[in-house]
Structure formats: structure tokens, C-alpha cells
C-alpha positions as CSV (number, residue, x, y, z in Angstrom):
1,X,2.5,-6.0,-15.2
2,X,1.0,-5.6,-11.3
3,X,4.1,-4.9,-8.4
4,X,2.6,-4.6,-4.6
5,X,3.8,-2.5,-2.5
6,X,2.2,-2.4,1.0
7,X,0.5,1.1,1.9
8,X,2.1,1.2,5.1
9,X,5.4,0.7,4.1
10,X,5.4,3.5,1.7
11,X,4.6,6.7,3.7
12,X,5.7,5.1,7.7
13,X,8.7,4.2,9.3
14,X,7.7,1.7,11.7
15,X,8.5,0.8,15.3
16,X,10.0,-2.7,15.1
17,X,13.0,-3.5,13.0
18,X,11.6,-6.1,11.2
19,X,8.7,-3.8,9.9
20,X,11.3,-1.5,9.0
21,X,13.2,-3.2,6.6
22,X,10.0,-4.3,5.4
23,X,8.8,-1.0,4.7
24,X,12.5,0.0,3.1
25,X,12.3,-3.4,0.8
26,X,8.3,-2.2,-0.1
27,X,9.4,1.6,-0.7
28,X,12.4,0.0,-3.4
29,X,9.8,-1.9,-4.7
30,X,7.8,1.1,-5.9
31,X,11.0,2.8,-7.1
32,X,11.0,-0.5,-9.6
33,X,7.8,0.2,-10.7
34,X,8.3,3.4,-11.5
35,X,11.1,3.0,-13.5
36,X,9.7,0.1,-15.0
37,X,6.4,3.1,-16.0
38,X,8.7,5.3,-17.2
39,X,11.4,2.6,-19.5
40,X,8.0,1.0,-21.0
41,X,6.0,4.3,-21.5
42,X,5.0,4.2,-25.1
43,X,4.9,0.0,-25.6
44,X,1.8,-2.3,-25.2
45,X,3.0,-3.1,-21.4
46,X,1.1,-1.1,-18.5
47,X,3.0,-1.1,-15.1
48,X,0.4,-0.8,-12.2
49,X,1.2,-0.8,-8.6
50,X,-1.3,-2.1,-6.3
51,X,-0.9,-0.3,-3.0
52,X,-3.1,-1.8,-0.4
53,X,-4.0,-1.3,3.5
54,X,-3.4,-3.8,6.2
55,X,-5.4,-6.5,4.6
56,X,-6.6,-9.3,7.1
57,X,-5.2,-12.7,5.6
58,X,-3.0,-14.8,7.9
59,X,0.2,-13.9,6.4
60,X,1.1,-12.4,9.5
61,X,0.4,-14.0,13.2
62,X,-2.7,-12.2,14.4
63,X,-3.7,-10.0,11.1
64,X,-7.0,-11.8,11.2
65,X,-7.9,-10.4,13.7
66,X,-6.8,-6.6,13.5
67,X,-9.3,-4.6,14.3
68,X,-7.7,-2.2,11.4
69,X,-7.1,-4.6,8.7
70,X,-9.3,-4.6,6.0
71,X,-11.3,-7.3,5.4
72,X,-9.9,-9.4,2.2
73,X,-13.0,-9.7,0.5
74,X,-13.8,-6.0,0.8
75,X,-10.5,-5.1,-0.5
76,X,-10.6,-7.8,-3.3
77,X,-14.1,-6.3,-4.8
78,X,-13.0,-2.4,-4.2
79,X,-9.4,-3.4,-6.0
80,X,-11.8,-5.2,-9.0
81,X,-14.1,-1.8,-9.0
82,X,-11.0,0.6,-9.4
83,X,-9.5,-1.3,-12.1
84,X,-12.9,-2.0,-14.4
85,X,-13.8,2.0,-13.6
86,X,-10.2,3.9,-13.8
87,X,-8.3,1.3,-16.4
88,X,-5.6,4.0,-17.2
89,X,-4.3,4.6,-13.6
90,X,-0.9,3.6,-12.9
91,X,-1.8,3.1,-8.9
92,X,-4.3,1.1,-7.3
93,X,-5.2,2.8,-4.1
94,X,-8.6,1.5,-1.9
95,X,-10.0,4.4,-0.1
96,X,-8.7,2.7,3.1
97,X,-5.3,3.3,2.4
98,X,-6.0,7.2,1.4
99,X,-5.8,9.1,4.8
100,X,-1.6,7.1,4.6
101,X,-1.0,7.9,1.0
102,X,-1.5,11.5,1.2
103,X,-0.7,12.0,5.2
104,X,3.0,14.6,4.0
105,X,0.5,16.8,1.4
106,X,-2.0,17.5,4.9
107,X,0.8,17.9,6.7
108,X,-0.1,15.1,9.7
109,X,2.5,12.7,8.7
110,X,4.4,12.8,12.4
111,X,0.3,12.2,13.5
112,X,-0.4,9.7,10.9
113,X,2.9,7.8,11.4
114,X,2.4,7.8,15.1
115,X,-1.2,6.0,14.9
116,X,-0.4,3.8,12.3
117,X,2.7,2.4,14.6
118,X,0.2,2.4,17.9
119,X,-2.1,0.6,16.3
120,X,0.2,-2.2,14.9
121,X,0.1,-5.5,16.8
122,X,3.2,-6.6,15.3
């Protein structure tokens, strides 16, 4: 079983409204998987959760073309590489997403929160 929950919505509050329930309805989604982890722990069923960057597709107007997104065949193949190379890992984390993920244990988050939302087009 694979949930998705977008890197960005799981360490950053962001500036618009819409992105924040966004990121609210994301960061729920990986309490689900968790307790999904934990209920099946011990049963042939793995939870994984696949936590990406921005990804340029064209879900969004104008992600394209984000200077920041990371390309979607670059993501695709690193994705592929971490789950033929770490099977037993319950995330799925692309280096890309890294410097987000573990922004509160370096203690930048205000910094890391602060560029992520300047950066943003949206």
C-alpha cells in the first residue's frame, strides 16, 4: 500500500490559504499512513509513504515551469532507485526533498519555511 503526501506540505505552513489547507489535508494524510504502519505491522501488507518535492507536472498552473520543481522524469527514476535499493523503508524521500524533511532537527525551520514560501509561484 503507497499514500503521498507532498514534502512541502508536511514540514511548511504556507502563505496562501489554499496551500494551507492543502498542506493540513497532506500532513492528515501521513497521520493515515502511519497508523495504517503501525495496525498492519506484523501482516504481509507494507504501508509506504512516498513523500516528494515540487515535482514539475501541470497539475498546477505554472509548475512546469518552476524553476524549483523537480523534473518528473528525474524524480520518477530516483523514486524507482530508492525503492529497488532500500525495499524495507517505510518513506520514500528523493534527496530533493531532504534539506524540508529534516529543516526542525537543524534548527532553520523559520529559514526553510520562509524560502520555501518565497519561492512558491502559487
Amino acid at each position: 500500500m503507497a499514500s503521498v503526501v507532498q514534502g512541502e506540505a508536511r514540514r511548511c505552513v504556507p502563505r496562501t490559504p489554499s496551500r494551507r489547507i492543502f498542506s493540513s489535508a497532506a500532513l492528515r494524510g501521513s497521520g493515515v499512513s502511519e497508523s495504517l504502519r503501525l495496525q498492519l505491522e506484523g501482516t504481509s501488507v507494507a504501508v509506504k509513504e512516498l513523500i516528494p518535492p515540487s515535482v514539475a507536472t501541470d497539475l498546477l498552473p505554472g509548475q512546469r515551469e518552476c524553476a524549483f520543481a523537480m523534473p518528473l522524469d528525474d524524480f520518477a527514476d530516483e523514486v524507482m532507485s530508492i525503492l529497488r535499493d532500500t525495499p524495507g523503508a517505510d518513506e520514500v524521500r528523493v534527496n530533493r526533498v531532504e534539506f524540508l524533511r529534516r529543516a526542525e532537527a537543524r534548527g532553520d525551520y523559520a529559514r526553510t519555511v520562509g524560502a520555501v514560501n518565497a519561492a512558491d509561484p502559487h
